[in-house]
C-alpha positions as CSV (number, residue, x, y, z in Angstrom):
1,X,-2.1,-27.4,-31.4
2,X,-1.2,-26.2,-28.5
3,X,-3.5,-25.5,-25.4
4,X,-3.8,-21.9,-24.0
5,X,-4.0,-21.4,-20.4
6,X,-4.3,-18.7,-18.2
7,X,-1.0,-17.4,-16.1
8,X,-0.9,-15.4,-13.3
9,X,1.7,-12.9,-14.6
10,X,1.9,-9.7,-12.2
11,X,1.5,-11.6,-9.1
12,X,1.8,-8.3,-7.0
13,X,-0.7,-6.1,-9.5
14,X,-3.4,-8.9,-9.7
15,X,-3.2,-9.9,-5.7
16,X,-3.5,-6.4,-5.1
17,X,-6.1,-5.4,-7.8
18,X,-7.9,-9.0,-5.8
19,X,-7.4,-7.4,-2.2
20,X,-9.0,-3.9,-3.7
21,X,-11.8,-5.9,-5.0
22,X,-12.5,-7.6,-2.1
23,X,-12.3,-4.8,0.3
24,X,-14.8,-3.3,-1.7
25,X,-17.3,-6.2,-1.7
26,X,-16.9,-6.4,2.2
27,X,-17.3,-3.0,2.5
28,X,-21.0,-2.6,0.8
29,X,-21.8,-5.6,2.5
30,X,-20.8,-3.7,6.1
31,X,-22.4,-0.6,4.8
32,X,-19.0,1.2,4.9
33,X,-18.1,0.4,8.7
34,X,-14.8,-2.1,7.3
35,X,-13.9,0.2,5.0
36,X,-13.9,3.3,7.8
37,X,-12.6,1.0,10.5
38,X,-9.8,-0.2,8.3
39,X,-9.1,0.7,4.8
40,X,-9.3,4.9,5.2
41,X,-7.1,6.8,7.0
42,X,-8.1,10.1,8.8
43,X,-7.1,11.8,11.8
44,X,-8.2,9.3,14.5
45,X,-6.1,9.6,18.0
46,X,-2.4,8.3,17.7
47,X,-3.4,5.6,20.8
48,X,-5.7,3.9,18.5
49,X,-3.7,1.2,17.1
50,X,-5.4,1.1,14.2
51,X,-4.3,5.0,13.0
52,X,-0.6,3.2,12.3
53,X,-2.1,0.4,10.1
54,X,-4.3,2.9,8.3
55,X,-1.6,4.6,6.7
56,X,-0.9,1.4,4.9
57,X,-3.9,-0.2,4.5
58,X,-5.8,2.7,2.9
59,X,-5.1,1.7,-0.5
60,X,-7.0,-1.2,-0.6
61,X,-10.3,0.8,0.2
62,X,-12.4,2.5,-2.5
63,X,-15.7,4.9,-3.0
64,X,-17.3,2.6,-5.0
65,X,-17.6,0.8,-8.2
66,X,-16.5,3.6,-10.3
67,X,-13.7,4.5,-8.1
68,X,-12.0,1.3,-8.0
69,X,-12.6,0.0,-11.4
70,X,-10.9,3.3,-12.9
71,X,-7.7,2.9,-10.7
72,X,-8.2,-0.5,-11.1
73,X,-7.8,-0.2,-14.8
74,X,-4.3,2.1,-14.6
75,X,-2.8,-0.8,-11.8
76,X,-3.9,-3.5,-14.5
77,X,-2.5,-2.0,-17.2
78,X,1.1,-0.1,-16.0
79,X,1.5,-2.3,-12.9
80,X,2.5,-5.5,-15.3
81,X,5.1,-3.9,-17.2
82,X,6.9,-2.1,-14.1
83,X,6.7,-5.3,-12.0
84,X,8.3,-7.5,-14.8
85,X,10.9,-4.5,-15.2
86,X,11.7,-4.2,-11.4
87,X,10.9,-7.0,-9.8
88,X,7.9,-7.8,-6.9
89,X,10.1,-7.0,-4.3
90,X,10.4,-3.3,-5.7
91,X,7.3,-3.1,-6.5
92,X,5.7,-4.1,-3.0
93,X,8.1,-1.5,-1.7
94,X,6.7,1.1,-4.3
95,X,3.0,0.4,-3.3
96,X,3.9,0.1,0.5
97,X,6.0,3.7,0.1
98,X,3.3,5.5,-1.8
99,X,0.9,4.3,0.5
100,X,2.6,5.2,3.8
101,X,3.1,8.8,2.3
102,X,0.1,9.3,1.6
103,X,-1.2,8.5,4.3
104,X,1.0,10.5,7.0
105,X,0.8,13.8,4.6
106,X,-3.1,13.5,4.8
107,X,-3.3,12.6,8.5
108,X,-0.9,16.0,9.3
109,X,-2.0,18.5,6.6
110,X,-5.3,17.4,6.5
111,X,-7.1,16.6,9.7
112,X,-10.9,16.8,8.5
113,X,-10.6,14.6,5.1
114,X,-11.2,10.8,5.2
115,X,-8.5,9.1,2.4
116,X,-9.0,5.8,0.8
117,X,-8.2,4.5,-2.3
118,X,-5.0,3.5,-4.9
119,X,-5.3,6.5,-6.8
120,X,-1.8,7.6,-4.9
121,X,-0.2,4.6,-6.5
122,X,-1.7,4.6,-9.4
123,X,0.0,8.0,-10.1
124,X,3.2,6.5,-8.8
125,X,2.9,4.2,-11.7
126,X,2.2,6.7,-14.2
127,X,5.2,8.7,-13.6
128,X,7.4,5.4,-12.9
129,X,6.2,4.3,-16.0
130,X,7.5,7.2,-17.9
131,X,11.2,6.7,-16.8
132,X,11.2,2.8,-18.8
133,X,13.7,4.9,-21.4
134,X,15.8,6.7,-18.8
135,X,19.7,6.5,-19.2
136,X,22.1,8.4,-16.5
137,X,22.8,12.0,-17.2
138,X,19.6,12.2,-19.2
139,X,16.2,13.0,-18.0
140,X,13.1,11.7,-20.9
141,X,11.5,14.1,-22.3
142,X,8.2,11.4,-21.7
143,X,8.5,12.5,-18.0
144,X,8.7,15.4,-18.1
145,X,5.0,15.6,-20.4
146,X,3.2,13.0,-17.9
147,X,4.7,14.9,-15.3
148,X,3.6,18.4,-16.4
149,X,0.1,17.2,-17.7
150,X,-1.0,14.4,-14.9
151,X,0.6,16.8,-11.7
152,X,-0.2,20.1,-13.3
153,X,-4.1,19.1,-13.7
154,X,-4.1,17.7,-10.2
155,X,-2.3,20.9,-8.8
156,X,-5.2,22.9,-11.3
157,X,-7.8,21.3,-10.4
158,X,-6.6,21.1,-6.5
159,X,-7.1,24.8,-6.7
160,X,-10.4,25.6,-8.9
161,X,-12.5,22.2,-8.4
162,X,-14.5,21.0,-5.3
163,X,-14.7,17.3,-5.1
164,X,-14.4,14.4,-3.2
165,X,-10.8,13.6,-5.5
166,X,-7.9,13.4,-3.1
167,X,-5.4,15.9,-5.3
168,X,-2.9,15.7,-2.3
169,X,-2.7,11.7,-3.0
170,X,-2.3,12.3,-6.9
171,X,0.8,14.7,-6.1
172,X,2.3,12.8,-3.4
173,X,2.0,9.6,-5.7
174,X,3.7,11.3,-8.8
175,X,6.2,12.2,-6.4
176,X,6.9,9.4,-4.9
177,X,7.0,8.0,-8.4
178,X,9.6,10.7,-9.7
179,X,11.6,10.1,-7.0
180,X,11.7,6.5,-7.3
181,X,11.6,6.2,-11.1
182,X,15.0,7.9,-10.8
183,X,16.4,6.3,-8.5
184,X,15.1,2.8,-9.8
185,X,16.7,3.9,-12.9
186,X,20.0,5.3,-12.0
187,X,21.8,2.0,-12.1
């Protein structure tokens, strides 16, 4: 018989799922101060080094519990099959993308609201995800239904509900996930 053992198989999902975790961690232990001083972008002055960093770095920060383990669960379970399709490279480049957009549309359009979190990327994935059966001169009729149900509620509820859910990041993800998904894909 054979022995099972455990492989690290999305190296760039599960280091970055890890980092998420352990932001979190250190930020309840800080009482929030790490998680404000680096992991959440918001319109700090542009000569305080950090504001550049933060439009990176954001990702890795979360609410809470609740926030990160229901981001975390999307990352865990599209992340895999998109990084074995495109490679780590790309998918660093997706995260790193989506994250620096993010950021700089909530720092201009949005001067009073604090950002953190992957949610941004995680609707990158969702979208990119839904272009796995695209073939030139076609677009899937896949995305365009996650495209029209996952951006349409977060445009709809953008409008009608008052939270603390970043709608911009959702949109800006799934964009950046459109755009990428087809470009990825165009080959």
């Amino acid at each position: 018989m054979k022995k099972l053992k455990i492989s690290y198989n999305s190296p760039v999902v599960l280091t970055f799922v890890l980092i998420c975790a352990i932001v979190l961690v250190v930020g309840m232990i800080t009482r929030g101060n790490s998680t404000k001083l680096l992991f959440m972008t918001y319109h700090s002055p542009l000569n305080d080094f950090l504001t550049y960093p933060r439009f990176f770095t954001h990702v890795f920060g979360h609410g809470g519990w609740e926030h990160f383990i229901n981001n975390a669960a999307y990352l865990l379970l599209l992340g895999p099959m998109l990084e074995e399709k495109h490679g780590s490279k790309v998918l660093i480049k997706i995260i790193a993308i989506t994250a620096f957009a993010t950021g700089i549309v909530n720092y201009i359009f949005f001067p009073s609201v604090a950002l953190c979190g992957a949610s941004g990327v995680v609707f990158a994935f969702i979208i990119l995800a839904s272009f796995t059966g695209f073939k030139n001169g076609e677009i899937p009729l896949t995305f365009i239904l996650v495209a029209a149900i996952y951006i349409g509620q977060q445009v709809i509820e953008g409008i009608t509900v008052t939270d603390n859910i970043s709608n911009m990041a959702h949109i800006i993800g799934g964009g950046v996930g459109a755009v990428l998904g087809y470009v990825l894909n165009k080959k």
